[in-house]
N, C-alpha and C positions, 0 to 999 in steps of 0.2 A: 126422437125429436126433442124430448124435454134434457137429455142428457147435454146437446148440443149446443142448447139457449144457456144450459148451468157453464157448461165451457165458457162460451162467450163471456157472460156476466164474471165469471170469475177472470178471466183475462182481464176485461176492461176494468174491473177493483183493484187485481195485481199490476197492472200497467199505471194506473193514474195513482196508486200508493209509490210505485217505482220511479213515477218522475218525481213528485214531492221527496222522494227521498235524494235524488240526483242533484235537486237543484238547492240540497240545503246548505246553506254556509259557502253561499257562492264559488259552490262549484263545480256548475253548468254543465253537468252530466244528464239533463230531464230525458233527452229525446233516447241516453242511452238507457236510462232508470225504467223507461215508458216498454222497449223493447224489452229487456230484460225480465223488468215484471212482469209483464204479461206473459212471458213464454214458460220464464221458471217458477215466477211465484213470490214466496218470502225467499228461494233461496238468492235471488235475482236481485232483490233488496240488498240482501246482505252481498253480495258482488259491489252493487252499488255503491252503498257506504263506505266500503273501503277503496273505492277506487282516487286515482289522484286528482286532482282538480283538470274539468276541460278546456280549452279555449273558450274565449268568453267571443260571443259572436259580433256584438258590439263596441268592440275594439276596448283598451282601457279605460278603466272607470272614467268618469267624468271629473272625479275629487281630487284623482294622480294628474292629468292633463291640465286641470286651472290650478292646481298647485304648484306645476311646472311653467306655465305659461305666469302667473302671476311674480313669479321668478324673473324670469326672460326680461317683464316688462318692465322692474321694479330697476334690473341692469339696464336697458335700453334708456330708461328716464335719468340714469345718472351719469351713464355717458352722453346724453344729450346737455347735460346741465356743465357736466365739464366740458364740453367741448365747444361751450357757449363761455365758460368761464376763461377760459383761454382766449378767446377770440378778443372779451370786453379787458383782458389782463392789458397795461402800459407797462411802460418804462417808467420806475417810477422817478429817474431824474431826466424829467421832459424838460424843454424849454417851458415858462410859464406856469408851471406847475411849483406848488409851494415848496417841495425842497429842493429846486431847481433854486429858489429865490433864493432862499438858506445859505447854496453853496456857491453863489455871489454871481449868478448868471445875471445879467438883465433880460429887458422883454423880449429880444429879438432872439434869443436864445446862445447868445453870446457875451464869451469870459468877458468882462470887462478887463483894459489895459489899460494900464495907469504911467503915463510920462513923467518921468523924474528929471525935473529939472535941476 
């Protein structure tokens, strides 16, 4: 009976030292850390460590997503601005408009014609 409880307890040491080693350095190996330690021990550990990084189960970081998206928005706000820039653009030889007067329009937005007598 007491050999049983040392099993136990020594699993549940080797499983919860095998997830902390799973999950270091992000990368999301705990639940295979937790199995492994507990079954093999340190050598389970060391499986661990060197295994490659796992899926992260909550999808990409949160820091790559608003960095991306801050991105997106930072484009979005400036083709909003040109595309507002464009709309307020003229011609800039309108009727009325100063260099319209310049280049000898009158008000109505017509060449003046001059009669030689």
């Amino acid at each position: 009976m007491e050999f049983g409880v040392i099993i136990f307890v020594w699993a549940c040491i080797g499983g919860f030292i095998g997830m902390i080693v799973g999950e270091l350095g992000d990368k999301h190996n705990g639940h295979t850390g937790l199995f492994l330690g507990a079954l093999l021990g340190p050598v389970g550990w060391i499986i661990v460590a060197v295994l490659p990084p796992g899926e992260d189960p909550d999808g990409p970081a949160p820091a790559k997503t608003a960095a991306k998206t801050e991105t997106e928005l930072k484009i979005a706000i400036m083709e909003a601005q040109l595309a507002q820039l464009k709309r307020e653009a003229k011609n800039p030889i309108t009727p009325g408009s100063k260099p319209a007067a310049r280049m000898g329009y009158d008000n109505d937005g017509q060449i003046p014609t001059y009669k030689l007598d």
